[in-house]
C-alpha positions, 0 to 999 in steps of 0.5 A: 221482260223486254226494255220497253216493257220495263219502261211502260211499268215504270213510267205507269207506276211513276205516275201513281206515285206523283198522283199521290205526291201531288195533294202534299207539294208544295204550291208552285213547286215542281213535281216531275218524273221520269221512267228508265228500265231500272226505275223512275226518277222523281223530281221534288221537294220530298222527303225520301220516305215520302216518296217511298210511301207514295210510291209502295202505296201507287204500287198496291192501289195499282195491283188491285186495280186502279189501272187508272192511275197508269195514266196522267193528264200531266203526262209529257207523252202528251205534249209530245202528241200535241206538238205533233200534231198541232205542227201536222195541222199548221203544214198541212194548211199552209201547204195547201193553204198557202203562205198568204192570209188565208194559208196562216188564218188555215194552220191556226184553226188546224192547230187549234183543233190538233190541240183539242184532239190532244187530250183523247188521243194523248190519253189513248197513246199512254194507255197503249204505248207509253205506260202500262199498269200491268205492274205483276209481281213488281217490286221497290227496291230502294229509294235513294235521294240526290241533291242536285243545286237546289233540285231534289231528285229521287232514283226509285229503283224497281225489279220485275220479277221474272 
């Protein structure tokens, strides 16, 4: 299996599992992931076997279907769509519009509707490039909790079988 192929299951079975985990966070706490080939990271006051059941759980949910959970409004594949395109819009403005009053009065209305459109196309980007719920005969091999000043991380280790 390809790198990029192993990122996009990680990071679709990374957000099940914080899916999961986000009804038992703490309020105001982070909870935040992110996805290598090897595994994902979780970012969070849990404890360790916590994040290993909502882990294995988000694994199965997806295996029997809830391909849904692959992608997520919280997703910073979307901030980055937003920020795209929301940039797009304002330089298109201004560089038709002008740098007057009516060029800015341009890139903030062109912005604003960038960010409108953010959320579907952000969505649609996860589904096709960025996750994938196609998680096969993947497995956890391992959760290992790391103390970082007073940030709780934890290495999801995953293997994708052949």
């Amino acid at each position: 299996m390809q790198f990029w192929e192993k990122v996009r299951r990680n990071h679709g079975l990374e957000h099940a599992a914080i899916t999961l985990m986000l009804p038992h966070a703490r309020q105001n706490r982070v909870v935040a992931g992110y996805s290598l080939p090897g595994g994902f990271v979780v970012l969070g006051d849990f404890e360790t076997e916590q994040v290993e059941r909502f882990a294995q759980e988000g694994l199965e949910r997806m295996r029997q279907g809830q391909t849904d959970l692959a992608v997520s409004p919280f997703c910073g594949t979307n901030i980055v769509v937003a920020a795209a395109l929301a940039t797009l819009g304002a330089v298109v403005a201004l560089r038709f519009g002008g740098f007057g009053l009516r060029g800015l009065n341009r890139a903030f209305s062109n912005a604003t509707l960038a960010l409108m459109a953010s959320r579907p196309i952000g969505r649609f980007v996860q589904e096709r490039y960025t996750t994938s719920a196609d998680v096969g005969a993947a497995s956890i091999t391992g959760v290992t909790r790391h103390e970082i000043g007073g940030l709780t991380v934890h290495w999801v280790a995953t293997r994708f079988a052949a």
